[in-house]
C-alpha positions as CSV (number, residue, x, y, z in Angstrom):
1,X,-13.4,23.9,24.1
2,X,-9.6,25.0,24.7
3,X,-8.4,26.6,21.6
4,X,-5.1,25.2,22.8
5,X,-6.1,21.7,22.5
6,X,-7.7,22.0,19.1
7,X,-5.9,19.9,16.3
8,X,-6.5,19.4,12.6
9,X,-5.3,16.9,9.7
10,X,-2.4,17.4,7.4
11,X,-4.0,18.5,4.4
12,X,-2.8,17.3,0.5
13,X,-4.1,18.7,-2.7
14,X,-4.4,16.6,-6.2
15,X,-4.9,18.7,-9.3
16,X,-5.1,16.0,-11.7
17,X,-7.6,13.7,-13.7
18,X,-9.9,11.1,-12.7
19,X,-9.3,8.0,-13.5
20,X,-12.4,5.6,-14.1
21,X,-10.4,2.1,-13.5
22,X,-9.4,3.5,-9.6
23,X,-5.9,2.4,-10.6
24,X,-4.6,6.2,-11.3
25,X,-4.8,9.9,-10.9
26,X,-6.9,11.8,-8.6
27,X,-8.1,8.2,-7.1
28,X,-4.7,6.6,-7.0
29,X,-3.9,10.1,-4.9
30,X,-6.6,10.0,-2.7
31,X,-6.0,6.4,-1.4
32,X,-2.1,7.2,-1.0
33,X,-3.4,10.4,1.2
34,X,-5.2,8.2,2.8
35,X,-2.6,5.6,3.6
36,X,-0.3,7.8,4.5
37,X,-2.6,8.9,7.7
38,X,-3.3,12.5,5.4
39,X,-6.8,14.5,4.3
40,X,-7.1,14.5,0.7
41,X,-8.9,17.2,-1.4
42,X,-8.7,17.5,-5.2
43,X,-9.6,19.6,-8.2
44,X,-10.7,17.6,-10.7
45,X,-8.8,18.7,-14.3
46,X,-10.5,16.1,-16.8
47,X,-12.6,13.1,-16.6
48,X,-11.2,9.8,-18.4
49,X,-13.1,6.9,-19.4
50,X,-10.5,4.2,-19.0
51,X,-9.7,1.1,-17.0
52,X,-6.6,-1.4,-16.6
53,X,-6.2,-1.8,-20.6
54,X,-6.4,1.7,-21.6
55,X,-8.0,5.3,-22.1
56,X,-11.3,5.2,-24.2
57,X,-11.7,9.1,-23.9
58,X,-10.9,12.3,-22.5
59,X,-13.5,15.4,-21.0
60,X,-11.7,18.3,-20.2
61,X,-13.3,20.2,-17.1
62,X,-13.7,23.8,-17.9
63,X,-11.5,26.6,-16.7
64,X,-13.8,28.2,-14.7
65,X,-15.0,25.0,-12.4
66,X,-11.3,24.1,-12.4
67,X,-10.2,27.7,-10.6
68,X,-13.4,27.3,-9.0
69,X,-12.5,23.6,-7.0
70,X,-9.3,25.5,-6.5
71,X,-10.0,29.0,-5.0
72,X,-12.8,26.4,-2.4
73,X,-10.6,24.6,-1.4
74,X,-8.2,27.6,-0.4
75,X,-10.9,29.6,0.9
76,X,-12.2,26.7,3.9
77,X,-8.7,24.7,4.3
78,X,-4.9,25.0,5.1
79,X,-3.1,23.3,2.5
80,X,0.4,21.6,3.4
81,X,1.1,20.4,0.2
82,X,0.0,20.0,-3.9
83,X,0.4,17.5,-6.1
84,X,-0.1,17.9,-9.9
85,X,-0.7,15.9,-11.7
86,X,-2.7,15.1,-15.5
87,X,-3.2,18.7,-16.7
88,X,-4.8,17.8,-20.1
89,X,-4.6,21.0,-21.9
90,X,-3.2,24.9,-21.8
91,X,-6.4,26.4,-19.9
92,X,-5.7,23.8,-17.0
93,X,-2.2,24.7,-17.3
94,X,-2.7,28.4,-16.9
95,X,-5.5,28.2,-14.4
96,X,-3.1,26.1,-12.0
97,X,-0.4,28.7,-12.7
98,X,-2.4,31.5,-11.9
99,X,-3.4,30.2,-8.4
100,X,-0.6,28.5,-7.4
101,X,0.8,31.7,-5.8
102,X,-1.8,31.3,-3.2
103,X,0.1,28.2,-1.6
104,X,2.4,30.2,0.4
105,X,5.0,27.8,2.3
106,X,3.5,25.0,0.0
107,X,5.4,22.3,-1.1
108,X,4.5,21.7,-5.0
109,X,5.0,18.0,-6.3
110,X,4.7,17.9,-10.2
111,X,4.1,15.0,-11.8
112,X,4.3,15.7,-15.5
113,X,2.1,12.9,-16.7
114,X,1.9,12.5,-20.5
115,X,1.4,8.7,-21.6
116,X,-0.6,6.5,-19.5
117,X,1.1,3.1,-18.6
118,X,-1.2,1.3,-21.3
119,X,0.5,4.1,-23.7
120,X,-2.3,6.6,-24.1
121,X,-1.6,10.3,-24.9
122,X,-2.5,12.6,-22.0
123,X,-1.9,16.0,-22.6
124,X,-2.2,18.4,-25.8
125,X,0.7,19.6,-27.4
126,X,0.6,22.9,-26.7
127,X,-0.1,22.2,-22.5
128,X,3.5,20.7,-22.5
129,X,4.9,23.8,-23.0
130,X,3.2,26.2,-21.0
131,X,3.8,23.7,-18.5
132,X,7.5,23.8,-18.9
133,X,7.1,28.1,-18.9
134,X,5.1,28.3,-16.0
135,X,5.2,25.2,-13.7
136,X,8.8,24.1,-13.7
137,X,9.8,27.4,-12.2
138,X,6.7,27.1,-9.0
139,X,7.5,23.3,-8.5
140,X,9.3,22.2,-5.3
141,X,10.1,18.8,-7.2
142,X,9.6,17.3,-10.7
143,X,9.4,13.4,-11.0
144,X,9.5,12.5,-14.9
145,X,10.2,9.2,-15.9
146,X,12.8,8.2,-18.1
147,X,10.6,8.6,-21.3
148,X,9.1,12.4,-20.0
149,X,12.9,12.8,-19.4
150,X,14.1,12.5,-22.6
151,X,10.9,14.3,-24.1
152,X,11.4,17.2,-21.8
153,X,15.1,18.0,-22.0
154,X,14.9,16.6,-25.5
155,X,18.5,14.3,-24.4
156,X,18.3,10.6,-25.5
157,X,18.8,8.6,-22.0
158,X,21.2,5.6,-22.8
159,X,23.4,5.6,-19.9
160,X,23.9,7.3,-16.5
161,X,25.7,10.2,-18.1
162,X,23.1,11.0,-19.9
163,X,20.5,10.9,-17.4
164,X,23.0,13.8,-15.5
165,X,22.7,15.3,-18.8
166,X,18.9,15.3,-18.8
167,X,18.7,16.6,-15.4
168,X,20.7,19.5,-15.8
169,X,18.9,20.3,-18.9
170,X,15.5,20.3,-17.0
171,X,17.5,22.1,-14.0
172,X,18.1,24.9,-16.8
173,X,14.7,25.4,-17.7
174,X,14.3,26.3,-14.2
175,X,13.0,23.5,-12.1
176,X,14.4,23.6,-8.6
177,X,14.5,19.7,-8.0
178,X,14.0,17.1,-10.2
179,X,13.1,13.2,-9.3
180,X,14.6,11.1,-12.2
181,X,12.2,7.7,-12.0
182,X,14.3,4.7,-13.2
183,X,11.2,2.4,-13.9
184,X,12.2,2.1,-17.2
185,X,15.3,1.1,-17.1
186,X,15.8,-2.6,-16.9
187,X,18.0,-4.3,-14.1
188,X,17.8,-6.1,-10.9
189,X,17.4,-3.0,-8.8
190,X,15.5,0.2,-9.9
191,X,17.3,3.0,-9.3
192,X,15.8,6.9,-8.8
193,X,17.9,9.9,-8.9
194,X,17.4,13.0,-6.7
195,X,18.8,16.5,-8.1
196,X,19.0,19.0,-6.0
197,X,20.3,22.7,-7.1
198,X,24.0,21.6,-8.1
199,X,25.0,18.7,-6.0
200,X,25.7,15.2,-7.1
201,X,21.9,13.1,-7.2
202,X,21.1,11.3,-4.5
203,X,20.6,7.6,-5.1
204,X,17.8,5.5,-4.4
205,X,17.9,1.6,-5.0
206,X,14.6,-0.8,-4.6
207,X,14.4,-4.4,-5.8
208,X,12.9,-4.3,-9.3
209,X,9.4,-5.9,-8.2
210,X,8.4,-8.6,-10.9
211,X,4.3,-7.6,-11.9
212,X,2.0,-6.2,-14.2
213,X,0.6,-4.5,-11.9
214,X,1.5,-1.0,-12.5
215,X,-0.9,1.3,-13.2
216,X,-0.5,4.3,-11.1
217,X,2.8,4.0,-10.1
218,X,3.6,7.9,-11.3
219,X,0.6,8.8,-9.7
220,X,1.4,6.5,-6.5
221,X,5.1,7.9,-6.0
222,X,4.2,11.6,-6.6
223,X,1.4,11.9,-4.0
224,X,3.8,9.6,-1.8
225,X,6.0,12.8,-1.8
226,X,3.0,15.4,-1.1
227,X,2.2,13.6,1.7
228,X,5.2,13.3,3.3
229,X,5.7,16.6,2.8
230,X,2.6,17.5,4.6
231,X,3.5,15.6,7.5
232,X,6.5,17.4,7.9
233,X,9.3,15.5,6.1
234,X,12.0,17.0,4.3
235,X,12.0,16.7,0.9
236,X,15.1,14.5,1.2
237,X,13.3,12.4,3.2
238,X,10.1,12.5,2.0
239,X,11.6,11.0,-1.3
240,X,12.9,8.1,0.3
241,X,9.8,7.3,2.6
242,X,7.7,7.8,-0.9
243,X,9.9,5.2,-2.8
244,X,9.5,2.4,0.3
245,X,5.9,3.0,0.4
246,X,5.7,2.5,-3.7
247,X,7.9,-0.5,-3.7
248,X,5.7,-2.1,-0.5
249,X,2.4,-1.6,-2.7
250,X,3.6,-3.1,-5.8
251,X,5.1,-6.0,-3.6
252,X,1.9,-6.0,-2.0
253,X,-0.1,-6.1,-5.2
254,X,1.9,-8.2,-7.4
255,X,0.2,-11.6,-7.6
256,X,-3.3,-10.0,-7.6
257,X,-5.4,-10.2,-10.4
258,X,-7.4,-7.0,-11.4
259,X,-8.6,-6.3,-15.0
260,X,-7.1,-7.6,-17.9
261,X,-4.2,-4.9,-18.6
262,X,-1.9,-3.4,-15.9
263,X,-3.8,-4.0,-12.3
264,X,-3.4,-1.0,-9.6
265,X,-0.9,-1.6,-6.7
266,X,-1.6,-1.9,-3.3
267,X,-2.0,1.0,-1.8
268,X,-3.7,0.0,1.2
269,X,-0.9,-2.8,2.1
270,X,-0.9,-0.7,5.7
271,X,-2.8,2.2,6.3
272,X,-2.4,4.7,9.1
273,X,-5.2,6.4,11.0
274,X,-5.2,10.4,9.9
275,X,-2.7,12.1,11.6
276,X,-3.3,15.0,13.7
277,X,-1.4,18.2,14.1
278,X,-2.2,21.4,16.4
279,X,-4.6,23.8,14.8
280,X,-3.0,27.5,14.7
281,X,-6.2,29.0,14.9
282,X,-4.9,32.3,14.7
């Protein structure tokens, strides 16, 4: 076969924890990969027992199979992008830091998941900051919500103002873009906010989608971005493409009944085939 006609799939990385209800983490990622027409691989950070109502327990995966899923995946693939997201305590934290040097040219979408939409505690204490020391400064984008906002930058988000405030905090602490969710704030629209180095945020408006069905929605938007980003988008406009596709699955997902807490959206509301781009083989 002609080297020159050889091709390959975009490739999209989840570092994040599996979620036993399919509504979140490593399996909300995988199916928005998928979607999206993009591979999906994953390292595996903690195993949850959970489902639409809540998280019944947490398994941490041990350092050394965490570096291990990593450093396989980098030894047999090319990886266009990496989402993180659940990193549950400081080894996971460190271990990701450590190899995340190895994704040269790699866009890096953190997630910084804490609380789970039922209100569960993800991460240790002592993981948040490491994470803030180590991750914030390797991330291409950050997308908190307005609650991981205010935790992170330690600013009380009452206003708009404030929210500017917030971000310039976390852009302090050396994160090179930020995503500022709006979820939480209610209103007819929902409103995200794009900071990028110094400019004024970019604004991005969807129809506040009535439903309870909302687990994964970090999870959702976050691996939107990674896989946009693997398909060649700019971040810009990976952003926006990730925040149509969120607001078609919960749309999509709304008047479905699945569990007896927050349901999943609908990720699979229109799927593309995988996409293939030409294999540099060399």
């Amino acid at each position: 076969m002609d080297k020159n006609e050889m091709y390959r799939y975009p490739v999209a990385l989840t570092i994040a924890g599996s979620d036993s209800g399919g509504g979140a983490g490593i399996q909300a990622d995988i199916k928005t990969f998928s979607s999206l027409g993009v591979f999906g691989a994953s390292a595996i950070t903690a195993i949850t027992a959970q489902n639409t109502q809540g998280v019944r327990g947490i398994q941490a995966i041990s350092p050394e199979i965490l570096r291990g899923q990593i450093e396989a995946i980098l030894e047999d693939f090319i990886v266009d992008a990496v989402k993180i997201g659940m990193l549950h305590n400081k080894d996971a934290v460190k271990v990701v830091s450590e190899t995340l040097p190895s994704f040269r040219r790699t866009s890096i979408i953190l997630d910084p998941v804490m609380i789970s939409t039922s209100g569960s505690k993800l991460l240790e204490d002592d993981a948040i900051r490491t994470i803030m020391d180590e991750l914030f400064p390797k991330a291409t984008l950050l997308t908190p919500n307005i609650p991981e906002t205010e935790y992170l930058s330690g600013i009380k988000i009452n206003n708009e103002a404030d929210i500017l405030c917030a971000a310039r905090k976390l852009q302090e602490k050396g994160c090179n873009a930020i995503l500022i969710k709006g979820g939480h704030i209610p209103g007819v629209e929902t409103v995200d906010r794009l900071f990028i180095n110094e400019n004024n945020p970019i604004c991005l408006a969807s129809p506040t989608v009535e439903t309870f069905n909302t687990h994964g929605t970090g999870c959702t938007l976050s691996s939107a971005i990674a896989a946009y980003m693997a398909l060649g988008h700019s971040l810009v406009e990976a952003v926006r493409l990730a925040k149509e596709y969120m607001n078609n699955a919960l749309v999509h997902g709304a008047n479905v009944c699945m569990g007896k807490g927050h349901g999943p959206v609908n990720h699979f509301f229109s799927p593309s085939a995988l996409h293939k781009i030409r294999w540099n083989h060399e």
